[in-house]
BABAVEX-295329 format. One record per residue (C-alpha): x, y, z. Coordinates in pm, 1 decimal, always signed. Example, Ala and Ser with C-alpha at 12.3 -4.5 7.8 and 13.67 -1.06 7.14 Angstrom:
// BABAVEX-295329
<px:+1230.0 py:-450.0 pz:+780.0>
<px:+1367.0 py:-106.0 pz:+714.0>
//
This chain:
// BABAVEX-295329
<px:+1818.1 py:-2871.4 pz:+1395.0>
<px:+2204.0 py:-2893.0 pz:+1510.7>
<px:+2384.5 py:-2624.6 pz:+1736.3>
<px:+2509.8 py:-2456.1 pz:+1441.3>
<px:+2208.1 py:-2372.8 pz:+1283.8>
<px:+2031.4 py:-2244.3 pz:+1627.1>
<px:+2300.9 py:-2011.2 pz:+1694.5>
<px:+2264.2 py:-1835.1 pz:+1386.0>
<px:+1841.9 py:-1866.1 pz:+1362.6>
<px:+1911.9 py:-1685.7 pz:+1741.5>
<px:+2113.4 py:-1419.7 pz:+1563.7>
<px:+1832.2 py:-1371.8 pz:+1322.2>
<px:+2101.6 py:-1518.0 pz:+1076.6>
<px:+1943.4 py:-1866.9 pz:+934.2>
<px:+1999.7 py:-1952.8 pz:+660.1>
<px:+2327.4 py:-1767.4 pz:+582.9>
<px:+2647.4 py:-2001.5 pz:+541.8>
<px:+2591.5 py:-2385.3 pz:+377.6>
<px:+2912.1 py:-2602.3 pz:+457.1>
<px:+3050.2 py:-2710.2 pz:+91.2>
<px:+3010.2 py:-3061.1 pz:+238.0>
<px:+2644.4 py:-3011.0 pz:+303.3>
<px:+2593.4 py:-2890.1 pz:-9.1>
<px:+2753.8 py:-3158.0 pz:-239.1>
<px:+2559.4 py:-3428.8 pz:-14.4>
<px:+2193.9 py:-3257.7 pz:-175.2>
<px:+2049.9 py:-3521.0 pz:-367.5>
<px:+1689.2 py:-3386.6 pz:-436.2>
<px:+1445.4 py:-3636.1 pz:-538.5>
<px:+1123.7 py:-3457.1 pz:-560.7>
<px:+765.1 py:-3554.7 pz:-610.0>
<px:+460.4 py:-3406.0 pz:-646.3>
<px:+325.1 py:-3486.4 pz:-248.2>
<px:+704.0 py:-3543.0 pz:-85.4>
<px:+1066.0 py:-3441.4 pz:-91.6>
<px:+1340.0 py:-3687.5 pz:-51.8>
<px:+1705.9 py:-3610.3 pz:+25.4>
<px:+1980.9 py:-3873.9 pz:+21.4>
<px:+2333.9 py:-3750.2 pz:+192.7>
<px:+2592.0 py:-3964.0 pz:+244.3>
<px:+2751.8 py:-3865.1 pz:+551.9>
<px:+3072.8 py:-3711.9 pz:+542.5>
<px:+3325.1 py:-3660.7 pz:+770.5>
<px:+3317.3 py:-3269.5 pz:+876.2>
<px:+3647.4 py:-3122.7 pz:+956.5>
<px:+3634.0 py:-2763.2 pz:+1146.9>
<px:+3982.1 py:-2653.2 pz:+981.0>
<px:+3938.0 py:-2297.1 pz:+790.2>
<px:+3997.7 py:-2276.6 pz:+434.8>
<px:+4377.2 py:-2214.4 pz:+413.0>
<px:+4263.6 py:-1956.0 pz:+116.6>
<px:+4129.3 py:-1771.7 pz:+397.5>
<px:+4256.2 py:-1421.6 pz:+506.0>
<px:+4408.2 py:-1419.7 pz:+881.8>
<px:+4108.3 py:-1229.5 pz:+1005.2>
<px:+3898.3 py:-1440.6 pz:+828.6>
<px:+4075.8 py:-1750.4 pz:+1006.7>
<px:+4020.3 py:-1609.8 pz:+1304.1>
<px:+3654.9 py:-1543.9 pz:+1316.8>
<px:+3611.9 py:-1863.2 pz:+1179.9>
<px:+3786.4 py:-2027.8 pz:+1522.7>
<px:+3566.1 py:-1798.5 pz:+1721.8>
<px:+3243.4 py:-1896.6 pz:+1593.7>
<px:+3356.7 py:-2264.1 pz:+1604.5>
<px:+3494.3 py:-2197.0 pz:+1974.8>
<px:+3095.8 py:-2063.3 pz:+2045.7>
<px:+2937.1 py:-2351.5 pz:+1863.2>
<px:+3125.1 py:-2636.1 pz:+2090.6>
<px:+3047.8 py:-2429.1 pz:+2406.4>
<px:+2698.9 py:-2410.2 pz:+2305.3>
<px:+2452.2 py:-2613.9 pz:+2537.0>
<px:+2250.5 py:-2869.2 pz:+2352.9>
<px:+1940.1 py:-3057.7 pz:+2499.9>
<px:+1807.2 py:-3384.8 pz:+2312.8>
<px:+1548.1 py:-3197.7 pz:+2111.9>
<px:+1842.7 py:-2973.5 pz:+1911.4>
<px:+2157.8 py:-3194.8 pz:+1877.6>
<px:+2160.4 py:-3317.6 pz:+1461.1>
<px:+2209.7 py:-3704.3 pz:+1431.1>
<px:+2438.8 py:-3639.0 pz:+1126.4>
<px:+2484.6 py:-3378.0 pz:+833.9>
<px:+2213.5 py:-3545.2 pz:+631.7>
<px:+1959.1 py:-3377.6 pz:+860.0>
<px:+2114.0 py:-3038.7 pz:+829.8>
<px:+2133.7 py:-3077.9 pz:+469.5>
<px:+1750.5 py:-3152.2 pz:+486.2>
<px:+1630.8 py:-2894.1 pz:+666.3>
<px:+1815.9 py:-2636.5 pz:+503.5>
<px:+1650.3 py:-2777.4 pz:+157.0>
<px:+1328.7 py:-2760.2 pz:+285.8>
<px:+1349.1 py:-2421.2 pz:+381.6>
<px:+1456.8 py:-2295.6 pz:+108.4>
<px:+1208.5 py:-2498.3 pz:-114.3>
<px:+930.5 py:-2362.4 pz:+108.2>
<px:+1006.5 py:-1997.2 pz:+33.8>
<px:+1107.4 py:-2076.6 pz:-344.8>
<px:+718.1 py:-2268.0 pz:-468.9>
<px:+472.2 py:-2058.3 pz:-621.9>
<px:+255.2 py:-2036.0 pz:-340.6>
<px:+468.5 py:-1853.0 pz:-90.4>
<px:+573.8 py:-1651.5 pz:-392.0>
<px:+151.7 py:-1523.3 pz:-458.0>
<px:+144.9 py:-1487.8 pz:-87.0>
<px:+423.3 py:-1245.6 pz:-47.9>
<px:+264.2 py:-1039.8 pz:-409.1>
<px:-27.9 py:-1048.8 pz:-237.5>
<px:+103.5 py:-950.8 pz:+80.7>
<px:+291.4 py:-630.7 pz:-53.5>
<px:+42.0 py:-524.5 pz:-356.3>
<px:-310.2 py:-652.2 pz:-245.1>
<px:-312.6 py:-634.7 pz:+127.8>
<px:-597.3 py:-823.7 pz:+290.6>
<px:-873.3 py:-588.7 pz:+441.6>
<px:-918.7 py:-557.0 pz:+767.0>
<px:-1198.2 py:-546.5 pz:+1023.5>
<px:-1328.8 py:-194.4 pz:+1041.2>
<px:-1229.9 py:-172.1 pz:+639.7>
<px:-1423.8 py:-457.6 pz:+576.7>
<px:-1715.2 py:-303.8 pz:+796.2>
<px:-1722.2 py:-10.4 pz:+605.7>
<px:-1771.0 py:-175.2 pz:+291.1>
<px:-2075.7 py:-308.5 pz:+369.3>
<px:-2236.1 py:+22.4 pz:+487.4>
<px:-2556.9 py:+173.9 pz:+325.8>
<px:-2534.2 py:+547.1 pz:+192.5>
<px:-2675.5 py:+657.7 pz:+547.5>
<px:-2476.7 py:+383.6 pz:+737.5>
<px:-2215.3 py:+546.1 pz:+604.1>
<px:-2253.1 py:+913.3 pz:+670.6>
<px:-2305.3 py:+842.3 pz:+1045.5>
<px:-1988.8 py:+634.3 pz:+1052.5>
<px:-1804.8 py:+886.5 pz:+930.1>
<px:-1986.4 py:+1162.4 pz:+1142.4>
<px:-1858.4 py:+949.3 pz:+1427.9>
<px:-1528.3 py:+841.2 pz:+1302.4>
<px:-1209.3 py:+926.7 pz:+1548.5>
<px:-955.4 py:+674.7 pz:+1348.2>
<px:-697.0 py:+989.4 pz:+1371.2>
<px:-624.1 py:+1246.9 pz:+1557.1>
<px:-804.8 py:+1464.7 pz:+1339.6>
<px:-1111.2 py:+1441.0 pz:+1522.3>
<px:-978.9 py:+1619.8 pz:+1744.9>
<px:-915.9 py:+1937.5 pz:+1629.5>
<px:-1194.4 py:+1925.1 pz:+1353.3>
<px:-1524.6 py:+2144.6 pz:+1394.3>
<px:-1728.2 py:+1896.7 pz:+1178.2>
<px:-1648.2 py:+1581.7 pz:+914.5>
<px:-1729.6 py:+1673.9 pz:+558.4>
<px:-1859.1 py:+1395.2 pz:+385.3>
<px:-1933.2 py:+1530.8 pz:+70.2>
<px:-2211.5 py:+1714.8 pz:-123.0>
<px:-2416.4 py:+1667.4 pz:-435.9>
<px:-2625.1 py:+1359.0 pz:-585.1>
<px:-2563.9 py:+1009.6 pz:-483.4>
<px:-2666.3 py:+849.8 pz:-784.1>
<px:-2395.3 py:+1116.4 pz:-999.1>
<px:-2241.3 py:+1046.2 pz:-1299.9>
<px:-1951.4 py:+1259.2 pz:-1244.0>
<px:-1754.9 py:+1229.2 pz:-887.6>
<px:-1493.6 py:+1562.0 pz:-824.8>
<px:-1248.8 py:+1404.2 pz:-563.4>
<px:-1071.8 py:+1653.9 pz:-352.5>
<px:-763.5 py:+1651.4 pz:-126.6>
<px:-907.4 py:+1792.4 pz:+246.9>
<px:-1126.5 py:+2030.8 pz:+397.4>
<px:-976.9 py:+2384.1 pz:+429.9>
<px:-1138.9 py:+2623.2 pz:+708.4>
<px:-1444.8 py:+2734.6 pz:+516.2>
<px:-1531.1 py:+2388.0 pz:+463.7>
<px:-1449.5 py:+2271.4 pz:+802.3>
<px:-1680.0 py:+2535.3 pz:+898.5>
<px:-1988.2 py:+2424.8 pz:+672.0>
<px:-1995.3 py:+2104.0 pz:+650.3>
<px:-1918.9 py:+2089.6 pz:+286.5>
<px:-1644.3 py:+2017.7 pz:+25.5>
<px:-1490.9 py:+2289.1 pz:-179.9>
<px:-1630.2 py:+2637.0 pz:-84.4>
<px:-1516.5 py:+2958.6 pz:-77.1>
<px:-1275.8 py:+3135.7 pz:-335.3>
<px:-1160.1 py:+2730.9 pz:-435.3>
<px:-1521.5 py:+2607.5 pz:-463.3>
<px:-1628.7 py:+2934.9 pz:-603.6>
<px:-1354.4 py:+2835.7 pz:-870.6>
<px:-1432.9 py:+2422.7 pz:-894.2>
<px:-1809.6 py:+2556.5 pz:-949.5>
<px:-1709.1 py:+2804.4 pz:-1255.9>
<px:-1475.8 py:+2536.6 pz:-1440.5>
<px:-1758.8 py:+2284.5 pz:-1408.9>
<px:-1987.5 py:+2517.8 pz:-1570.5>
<px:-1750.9 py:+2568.7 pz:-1858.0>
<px:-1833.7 py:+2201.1 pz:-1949.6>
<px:-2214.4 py:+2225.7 pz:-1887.9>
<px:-2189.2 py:+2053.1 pz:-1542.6>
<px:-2346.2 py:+2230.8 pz:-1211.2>
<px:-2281.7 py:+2149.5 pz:-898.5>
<px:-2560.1 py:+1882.8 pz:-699.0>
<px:-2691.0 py:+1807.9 pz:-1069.6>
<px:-2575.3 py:+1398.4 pz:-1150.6>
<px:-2285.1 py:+1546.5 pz:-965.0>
<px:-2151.1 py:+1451.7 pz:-612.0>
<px:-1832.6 py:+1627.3 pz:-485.5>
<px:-1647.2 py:+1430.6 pz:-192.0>
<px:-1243.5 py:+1503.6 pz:-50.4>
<px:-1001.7 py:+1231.7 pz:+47.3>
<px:-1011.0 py:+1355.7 pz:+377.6>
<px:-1300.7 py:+1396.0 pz:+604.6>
<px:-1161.3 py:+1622.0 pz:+812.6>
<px:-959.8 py:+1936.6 pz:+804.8>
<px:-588.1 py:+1908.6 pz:+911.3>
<px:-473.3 py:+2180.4 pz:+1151.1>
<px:-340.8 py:+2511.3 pz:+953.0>
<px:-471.7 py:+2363.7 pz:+614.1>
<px:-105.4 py:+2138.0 pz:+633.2>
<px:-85.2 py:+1846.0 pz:+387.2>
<px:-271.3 py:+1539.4 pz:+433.6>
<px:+1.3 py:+1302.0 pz:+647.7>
<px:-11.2 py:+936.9 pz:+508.2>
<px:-154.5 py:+698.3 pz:+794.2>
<px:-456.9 py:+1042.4 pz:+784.6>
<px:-504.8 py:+918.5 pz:+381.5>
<px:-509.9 py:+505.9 pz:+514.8>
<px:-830.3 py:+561.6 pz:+808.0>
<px:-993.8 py:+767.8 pz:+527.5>
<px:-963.1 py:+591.3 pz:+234.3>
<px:-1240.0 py:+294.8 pz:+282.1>
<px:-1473.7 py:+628.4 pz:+334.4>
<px:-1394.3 py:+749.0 pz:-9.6>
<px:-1371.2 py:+400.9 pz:-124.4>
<px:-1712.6 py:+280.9 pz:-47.7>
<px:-1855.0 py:+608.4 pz:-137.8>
<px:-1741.9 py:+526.8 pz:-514.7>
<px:-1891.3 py:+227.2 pz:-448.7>
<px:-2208.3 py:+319.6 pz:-380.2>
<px:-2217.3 py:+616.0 pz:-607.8>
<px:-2059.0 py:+415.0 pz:-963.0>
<px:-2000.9 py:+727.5 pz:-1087.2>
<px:-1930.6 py:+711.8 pz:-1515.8>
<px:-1615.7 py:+901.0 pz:-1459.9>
<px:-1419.1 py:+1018.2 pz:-1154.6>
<px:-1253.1 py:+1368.6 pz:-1166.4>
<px:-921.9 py:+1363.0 pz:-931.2>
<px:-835.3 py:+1690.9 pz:-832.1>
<px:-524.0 py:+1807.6 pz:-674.6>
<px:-213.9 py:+1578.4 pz:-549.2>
<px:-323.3 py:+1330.2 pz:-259.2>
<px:-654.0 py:+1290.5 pz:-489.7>
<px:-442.6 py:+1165.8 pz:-770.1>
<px:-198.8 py:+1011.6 pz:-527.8>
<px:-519.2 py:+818.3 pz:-361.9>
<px:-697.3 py:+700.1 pz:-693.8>
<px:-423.3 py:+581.5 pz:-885.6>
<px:-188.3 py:+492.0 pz:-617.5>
<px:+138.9 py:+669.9 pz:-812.2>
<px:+298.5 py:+950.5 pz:-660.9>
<px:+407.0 py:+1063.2 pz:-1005.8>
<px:+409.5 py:+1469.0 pz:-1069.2>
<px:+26.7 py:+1594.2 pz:-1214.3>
<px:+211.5 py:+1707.4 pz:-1525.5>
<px:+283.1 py:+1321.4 pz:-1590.4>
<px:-45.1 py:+1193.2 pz:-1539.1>
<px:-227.5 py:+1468.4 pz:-1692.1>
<px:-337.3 py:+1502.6 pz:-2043.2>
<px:-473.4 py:+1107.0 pz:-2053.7>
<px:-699.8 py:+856.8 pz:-1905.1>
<px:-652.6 py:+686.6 pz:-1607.5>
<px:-846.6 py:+404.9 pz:-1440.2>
<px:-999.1 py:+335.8 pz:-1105.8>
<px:-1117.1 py:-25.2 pz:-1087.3>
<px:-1243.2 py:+25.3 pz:-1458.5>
<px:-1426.3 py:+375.3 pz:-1404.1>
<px:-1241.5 py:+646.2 pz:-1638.1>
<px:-1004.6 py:+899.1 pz:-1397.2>
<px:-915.0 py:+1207.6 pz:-1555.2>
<px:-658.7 py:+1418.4 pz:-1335.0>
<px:-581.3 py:+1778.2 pz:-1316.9>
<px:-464.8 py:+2091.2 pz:-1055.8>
<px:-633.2 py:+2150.3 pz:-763.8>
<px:-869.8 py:+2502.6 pz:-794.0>
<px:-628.7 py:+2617.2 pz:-452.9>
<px:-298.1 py:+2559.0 pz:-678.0>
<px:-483.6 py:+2746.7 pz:-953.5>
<px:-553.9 py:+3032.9 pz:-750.0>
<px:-152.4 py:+3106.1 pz:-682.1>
<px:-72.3 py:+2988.3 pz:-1050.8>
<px:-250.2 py:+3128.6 pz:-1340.3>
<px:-92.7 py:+3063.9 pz:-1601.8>
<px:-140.0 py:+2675.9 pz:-1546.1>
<px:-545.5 py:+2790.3 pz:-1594.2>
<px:-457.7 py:+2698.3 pz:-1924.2>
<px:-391.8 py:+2318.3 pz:-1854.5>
<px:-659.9 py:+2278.4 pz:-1626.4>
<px:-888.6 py:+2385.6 pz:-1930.1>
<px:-758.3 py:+2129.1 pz:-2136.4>
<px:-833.9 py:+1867.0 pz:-1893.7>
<px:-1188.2 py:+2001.0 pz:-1853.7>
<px:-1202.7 py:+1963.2 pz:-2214.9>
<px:-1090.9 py:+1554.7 pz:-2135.9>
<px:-1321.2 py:+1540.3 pz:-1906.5>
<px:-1628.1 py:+1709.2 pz:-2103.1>
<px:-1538.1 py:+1418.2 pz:-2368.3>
<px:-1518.1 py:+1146.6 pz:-2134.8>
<px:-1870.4 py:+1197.7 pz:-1943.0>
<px:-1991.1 py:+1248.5 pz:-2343.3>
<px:-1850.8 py:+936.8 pz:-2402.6>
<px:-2021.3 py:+743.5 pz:-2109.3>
//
């Protein structure tokens, strides 16, 4: 690498300008195990472009003025503009094959698991209540009375999916009581489903956030391999999301309910069907009549399965 290009990799710059000259002396011969690049050396001349605006001019003599100041030592001085041209190729090849281009999909829309994810997906149904009985991945356990893990049968064929614990729950130990659960329990039975029978009812969160506030975002991340491996473990025939951050978690959208609503979703191939929270419900009545509709879907869909 010449002094040129580790001035500008030091400036978190590299690549950013390519002499002209470098670039007309690429000659890529490529094969399938090597790359070969031919320059013929040309004589490089540090005059600016006379096209160039004064200021332009002048920066241009300043970073030249920096780059002949610049201390070299034998491992960065270039032995002539064909090795400049070749590492900047190479580079650029590297990030341009279709390997680096799977790793960085990959990367951004399949992260790799890590450790204590990976731990939790090899936990047992009791393996797992005790980890998250014991869990303090956010500073939710400290403010929480007790985790709620969820209620109902593990072996369901219909799994209600929550947002968080309010206070009652917090309290008991148990997903969706009081006047919401009293609610979730009476729309269930509207379809012929009751709660604990070939049901199991489970929350994103595992603990209650202070004041009943809104699930925060790295909260949702500790808690999701819970909820994960619980569907896991469960294969429920359908999956019933229930309020925002439910839908939000499943389906990994952050689209509005009325969007989603109304259709089937899927969670790695297990039907979703989404709808309003029984807590939203409560404060908006007339949307009762939407969240019968997609009891309706849902009645279909575990008739279907």
């Amino acid at each position: 690498m010449n002094r040129r290009a580790l001035i500008l990799n030091e400036l978190g710059l590299n690549p950013v300008w390519v002499r002209h000259e470098v670039l007309a002396q690429l000659q890529v011969i490529e094969e399938p195990s090597s790359i070969t690049v031919v320059a013929q050396p040309t004589p490089v001349t540090n005059t600016p472009n006379p096209h160039f605006s004064p200021i332009a001019q002048a920066a241009h003599q300043r970073m030249e003025a920096t780059i002949a100041t610049a201390p070299e030592t034998p491992s960065q001085v270039a032995k002539g503009p064909s090795q400049e041209a070749a590492a900047i190729h190479q580079v650029l090849k590297a990030r341009n094959t279709p390997a680096a281009r799977q790793v960085a999909l990959t990367s951004e829309n399949t992260p790799q698991l890590d450790q204590r994810t990976q731990h939790i997906m090899q936990l047992d149904w009791d393996q797992l209540q005790q980890a998250v009985r014991e869990c303090t991945a956010c500073e939710l356990c400290q403010t929480r009375t007790q985790t709620v893990f969820g209620v109902g049968d593990p072996q369901a064929q219909l799994l209600v999916v929550g947002e968080a614990p309010g206070a009652d729950e917090d309290a008991q130990g148990e997903p969706f009581v009081g006047k919401a659960g009293k609610l979730l329990d009476n729309m269930l039975a509207s379809i012929g489903q009751r709660r604990g029978q070939k049901i199991f009812i489970a929350n994103v969160l595992k603990c209650r956030p202070p004041a009943n506030r809104n699930p925060q975002a790295h909260e949702v991340a500790q808690c999701a391999p819970f909820l994960a491996r619980q569907i896991e473990l469960i294969a429920p025939k359908v999956l019933y999301a229930s309020g925002r951050f439910a839908i939000q978690s499943l389906l990994n959208n952050d689209a509005p309910i009325s969007a989603q609503r109304g259709k089937i979703h899927q969670y790695r191939q297990v039907p979703v069907v989404v709808s309003y929270h029984p807590a939203y419900l409560l404060r908006n009545m007339p949307d009762k009549a939407k969240a019968w509709q997609d009891l309706l879907l849902l009645k279909s869909q575990l008739n279907e399965q």
